[in-house]
C-alpha positions in Angstrom: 144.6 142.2 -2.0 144.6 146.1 -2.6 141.8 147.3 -5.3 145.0 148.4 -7.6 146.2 144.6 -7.9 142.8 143.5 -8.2 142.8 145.7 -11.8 146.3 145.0 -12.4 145.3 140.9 -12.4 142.1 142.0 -14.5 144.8 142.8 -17.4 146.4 140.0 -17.3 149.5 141.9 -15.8 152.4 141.1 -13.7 152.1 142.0 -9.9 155.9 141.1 -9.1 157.5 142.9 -12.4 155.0 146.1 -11.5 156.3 146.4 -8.3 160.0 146.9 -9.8 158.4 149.5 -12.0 157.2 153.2 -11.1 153.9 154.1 -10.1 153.3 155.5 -13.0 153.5 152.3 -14.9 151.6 151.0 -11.8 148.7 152.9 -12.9 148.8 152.3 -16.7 148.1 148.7 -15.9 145.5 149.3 -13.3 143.6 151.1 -16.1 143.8 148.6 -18.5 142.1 146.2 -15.6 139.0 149.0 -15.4 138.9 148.6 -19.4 139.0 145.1 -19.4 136.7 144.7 -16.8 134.0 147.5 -18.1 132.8 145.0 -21.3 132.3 142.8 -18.8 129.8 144.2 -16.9 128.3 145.2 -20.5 128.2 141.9 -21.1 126.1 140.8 -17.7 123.1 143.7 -18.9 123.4 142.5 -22.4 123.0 138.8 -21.7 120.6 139.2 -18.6 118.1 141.4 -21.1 118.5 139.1 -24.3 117.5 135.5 -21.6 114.9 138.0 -20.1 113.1 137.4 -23.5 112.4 133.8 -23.6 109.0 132.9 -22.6 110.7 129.4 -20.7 112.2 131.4 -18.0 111.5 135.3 -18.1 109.6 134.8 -14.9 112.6 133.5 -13.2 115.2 136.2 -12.6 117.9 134.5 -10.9 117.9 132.0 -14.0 118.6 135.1 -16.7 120.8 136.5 -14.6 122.9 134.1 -13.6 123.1 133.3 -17.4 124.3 136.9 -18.1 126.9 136.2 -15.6 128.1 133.2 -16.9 128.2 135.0 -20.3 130.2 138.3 -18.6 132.7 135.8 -17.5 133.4 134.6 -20.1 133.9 137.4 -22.6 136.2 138.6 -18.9 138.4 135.9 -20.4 138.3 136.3 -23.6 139.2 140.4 -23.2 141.5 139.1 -20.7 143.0 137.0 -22.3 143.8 139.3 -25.2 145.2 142.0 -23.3 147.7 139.6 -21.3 149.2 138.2 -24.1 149.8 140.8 -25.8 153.3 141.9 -26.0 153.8 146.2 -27.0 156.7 146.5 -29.2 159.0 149.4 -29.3 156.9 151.3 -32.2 153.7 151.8 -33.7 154.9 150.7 -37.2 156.1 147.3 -36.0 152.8 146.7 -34.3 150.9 147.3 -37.1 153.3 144.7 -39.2 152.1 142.4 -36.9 149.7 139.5 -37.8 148.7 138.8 -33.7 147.5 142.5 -34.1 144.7 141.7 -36.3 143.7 138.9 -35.4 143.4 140.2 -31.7 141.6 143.2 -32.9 138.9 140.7 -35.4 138.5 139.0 -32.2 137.5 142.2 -30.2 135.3 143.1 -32.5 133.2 140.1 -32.7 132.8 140.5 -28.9 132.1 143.3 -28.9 129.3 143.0 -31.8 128.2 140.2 -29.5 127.2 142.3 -26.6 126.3 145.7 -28.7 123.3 144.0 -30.2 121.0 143.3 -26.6 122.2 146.3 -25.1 120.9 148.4 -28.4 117.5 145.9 -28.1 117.4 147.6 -24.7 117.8 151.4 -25.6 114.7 151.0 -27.9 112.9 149.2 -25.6 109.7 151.0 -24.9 109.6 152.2 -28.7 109.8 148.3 -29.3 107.3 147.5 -27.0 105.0 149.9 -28.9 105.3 148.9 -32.2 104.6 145.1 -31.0 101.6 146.6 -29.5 100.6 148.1 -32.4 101.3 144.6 -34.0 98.9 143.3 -31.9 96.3 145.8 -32.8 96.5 145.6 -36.4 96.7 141.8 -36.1 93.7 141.9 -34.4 91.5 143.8 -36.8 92.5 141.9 -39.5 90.7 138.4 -37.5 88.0 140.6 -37.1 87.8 141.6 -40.8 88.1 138.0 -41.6 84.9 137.1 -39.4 83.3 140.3 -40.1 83.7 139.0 -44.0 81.9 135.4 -42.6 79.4 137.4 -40.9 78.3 139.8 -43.5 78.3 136.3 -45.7 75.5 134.8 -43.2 73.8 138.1 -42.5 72.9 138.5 -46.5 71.8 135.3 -46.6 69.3 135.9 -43.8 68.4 139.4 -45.6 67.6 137.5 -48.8 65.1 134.8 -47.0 63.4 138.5 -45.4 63.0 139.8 -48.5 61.7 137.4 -50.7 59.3 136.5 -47.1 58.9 140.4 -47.6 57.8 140.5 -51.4 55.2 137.3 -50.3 53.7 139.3 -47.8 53.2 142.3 -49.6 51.9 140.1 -52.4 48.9 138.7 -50.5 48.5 142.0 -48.4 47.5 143.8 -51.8 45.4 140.7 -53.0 43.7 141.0 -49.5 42.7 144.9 -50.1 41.6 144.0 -53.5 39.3 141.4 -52.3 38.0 144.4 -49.7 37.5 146.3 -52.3 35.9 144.5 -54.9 33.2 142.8 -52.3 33.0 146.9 -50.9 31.7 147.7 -54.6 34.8 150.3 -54.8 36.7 150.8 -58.1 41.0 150.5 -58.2 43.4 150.0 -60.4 46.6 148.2 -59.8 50.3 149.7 -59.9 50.1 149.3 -64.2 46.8 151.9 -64.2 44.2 149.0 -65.2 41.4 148.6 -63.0 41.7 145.7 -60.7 38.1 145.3 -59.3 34.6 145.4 -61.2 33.0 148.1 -58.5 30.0 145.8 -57.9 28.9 145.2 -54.7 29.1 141.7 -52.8 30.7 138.6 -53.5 30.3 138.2 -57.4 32.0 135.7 -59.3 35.2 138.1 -59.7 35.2 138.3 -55.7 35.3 134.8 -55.4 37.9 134.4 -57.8 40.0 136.7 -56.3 39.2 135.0 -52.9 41.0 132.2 -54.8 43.6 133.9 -55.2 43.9 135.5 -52.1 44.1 131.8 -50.9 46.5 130.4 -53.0 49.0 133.5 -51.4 48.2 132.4 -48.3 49.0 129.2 -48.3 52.3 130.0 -50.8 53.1 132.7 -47.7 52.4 129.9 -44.9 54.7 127.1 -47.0 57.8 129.5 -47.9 58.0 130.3 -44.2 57.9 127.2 -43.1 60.2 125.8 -45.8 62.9 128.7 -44.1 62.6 127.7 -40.7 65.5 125.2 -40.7 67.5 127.6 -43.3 66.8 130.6 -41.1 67.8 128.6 -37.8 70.9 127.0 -39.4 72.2 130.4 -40.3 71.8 132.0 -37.0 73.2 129.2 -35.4 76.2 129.7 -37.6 75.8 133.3 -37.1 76.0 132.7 -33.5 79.2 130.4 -33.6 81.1 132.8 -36.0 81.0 135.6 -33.3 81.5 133.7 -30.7 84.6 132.5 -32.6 85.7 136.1 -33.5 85.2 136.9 -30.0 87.4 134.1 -28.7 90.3 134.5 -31.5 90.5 138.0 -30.8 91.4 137.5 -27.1 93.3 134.8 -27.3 95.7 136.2 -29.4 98.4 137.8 -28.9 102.2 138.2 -30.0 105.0 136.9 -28.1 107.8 139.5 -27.2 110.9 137.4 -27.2 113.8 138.7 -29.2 112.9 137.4 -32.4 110.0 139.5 -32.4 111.7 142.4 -30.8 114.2 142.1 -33.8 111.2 142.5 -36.4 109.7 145.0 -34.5 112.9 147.2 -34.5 113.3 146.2 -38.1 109.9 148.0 -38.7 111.0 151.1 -36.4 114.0 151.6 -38.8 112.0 151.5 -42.2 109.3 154.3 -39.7 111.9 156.2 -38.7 115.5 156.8 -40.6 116.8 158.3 -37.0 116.4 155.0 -35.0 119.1 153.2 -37.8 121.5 156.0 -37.5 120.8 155.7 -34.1 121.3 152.0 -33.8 124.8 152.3 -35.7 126.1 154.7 -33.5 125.2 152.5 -30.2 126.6 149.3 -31.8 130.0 151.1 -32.3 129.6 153.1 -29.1 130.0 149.5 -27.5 132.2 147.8 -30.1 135.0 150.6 -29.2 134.5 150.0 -25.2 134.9 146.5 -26.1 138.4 147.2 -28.0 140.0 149.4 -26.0 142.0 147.8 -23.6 143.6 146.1 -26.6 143.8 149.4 -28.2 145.2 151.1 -25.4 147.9 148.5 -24.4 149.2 148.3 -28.0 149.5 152.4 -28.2 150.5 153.1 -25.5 153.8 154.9 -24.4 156.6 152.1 -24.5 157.5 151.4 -20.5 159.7 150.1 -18.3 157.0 147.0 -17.9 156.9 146.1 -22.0 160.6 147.1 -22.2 161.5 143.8 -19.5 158.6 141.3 -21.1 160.2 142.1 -24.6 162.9 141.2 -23.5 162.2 138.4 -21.7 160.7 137.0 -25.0 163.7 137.8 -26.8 166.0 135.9 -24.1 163.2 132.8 -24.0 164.4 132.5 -28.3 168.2 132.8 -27.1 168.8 131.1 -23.9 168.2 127.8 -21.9 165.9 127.9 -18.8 169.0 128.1 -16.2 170.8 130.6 -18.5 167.6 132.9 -18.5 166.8 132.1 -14.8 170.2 133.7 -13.7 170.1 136.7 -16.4 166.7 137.7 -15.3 167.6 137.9 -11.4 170.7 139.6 -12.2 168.1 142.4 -14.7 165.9 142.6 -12.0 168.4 143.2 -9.1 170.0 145.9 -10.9 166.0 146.9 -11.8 165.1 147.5 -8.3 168.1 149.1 -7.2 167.8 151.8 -9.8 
């Protein structure tokens, strides 16, 4: 088979009423094979790209792509399909009368809508791939917030058993001096301005009464540290186990970049930018207009010897019997090829 027949049966065409017809016609038809034929191939990168996506067999190749061929086949068909059985008429006008017209060209336009949509997917690729990155990263900072929230929560709790251990401490520390001072015979006054030893020297009653005291803060000190060392060793466990958790949630995470997500994240890109949905429209009907222009072509075309035989061959199919139209149509065809 010669590449021109090759085309010629991509459209659908006849090979035996082309070769009663010039070259000229010849090559019309071949064209509208390379039209039909270029959605197709479309269609095999669309498909292959959008299967690439699924988590279940992206890291099987032959699988995705040999469901983007079995996808280009069949919109090959369907294009096909359309272009074969469609028939030109005469003029432009009675075309557009036409009921089959539209509802060939709604049909093109669905297909091609079907394949435009991957193939855009793939032109913003890397930009989509960034923004689910950045996603990621945002997604990620907000489990940390949520831990770090936790954490600060456990960490003040810890701060408040240190300070009132604190305010004890500094409690008996400045009953201790006072003792030293008031068996040292030296005269203070506390933080009010009233004297707070006697300035004797030795241990007078008011030394051992402050000894008293001095005692009763020790052993308040000794029993409130004791009382927090389950509470202090409850919250640094769980101090422990919430970073340990933040730690673990933060790498395990991570967003899936199947098309579902790829369509969010371009939906994001469009609100960013205004250029990428300007951008997008003009791709999607870049694609829908390869997609319908064999159709296109074929019906507005320059009426030819090849439409001018199948009209009337339609025409005679209404009017005649099978052995009436047999003998008409070797007769038309004889005097055809001797012209």
């Amino acid at each position: 088979m010669k590449i021109g027949d090759f085309f010629i049966w991509c459209a659908g065409s006849d090979t035996d009423l082309l070769s009663l017809c010039s070259q000229k016609e010849r090559n019309k038809h071949i064209g509208y094979g390379t039209l039909v034929l270029v959605p197709a191939i479309l269609a095999l990168v669309s498909m292959s790209f959008a299967l690439s996506t699924v988590e279940g067999i992206k890291a099987l190749p032959i699988l995705y792509f040999l469901g983007g061929l079995i996808w280009s086949l069949i919109i090959f068909s369907f294009d096909r399909f359309i272009v074969s059985t469609h028939i030109r008429k005469m003029d432009d006008r009675s075309e557009l009368k036409s009921p089959a017209f539209f509802l060939r060209l709604g049909f093109a336009l669905i297909l091609g809508i079907v394949i435009s949509h991957p193939l855009v997917m793939l032109y913003f690729d890397g930009s989509v791939q960034d923004q689910i990155a950045e996603n990621t990263a945002l997604h990620k900072k907000e489990i940390e917030k949520e831990y770090d929230t936790k954490i600060l929560n456990i960490e003040a709790k810890l701060l408040r058993l240190d300070s009132s251990e604190y305010i004890k401490l500094e409690q008996r520390n400045t009953q201790a001096e006072i003792v030293a001072k008031e068996i040292d015979g030296e005269v203070i006054k506390n933080a009010k301005g009233e004297i707070a030893t006697t300035g004797l020297y030795g241990k007078g009653p008011s030394a051992e009464n402050k000894i008293k005291q001095l005692t009763i803060l020790e052993e308040e000190l000794k029993a409130l540290r004791i009382n927090q060392v389950v509470e202090r060793s409850t919250y640094n466990s769980e101090l422990v186990q919430l970073k340990n958790q933040q730690d673990s949630a933060i790498g395990a995470y991570s967003i899936s970049a199947d098309y579902l997500k790829r369509e969010m994240a371009l939906e994001q890109l469009k609100e960013k930018h205004s250029i990428v949905r300007v951008t997008q429209y003009f791709l999607i009907l870049l694609f829908i207009l390869v997609d319908i222009l064999p159709f296109i072509f074929k019906t507005f075309s320059p009426f030819g010897m090849y439409d001018r035989i199948l009209l009337d061959d339609s025409i005679l199919v209404q009017e005649l019997d099978h052995e009436s139209r047999k003998v008409y149509l070797e007769k038309l065809y004889k005097q055809i090829s001797e012209a």
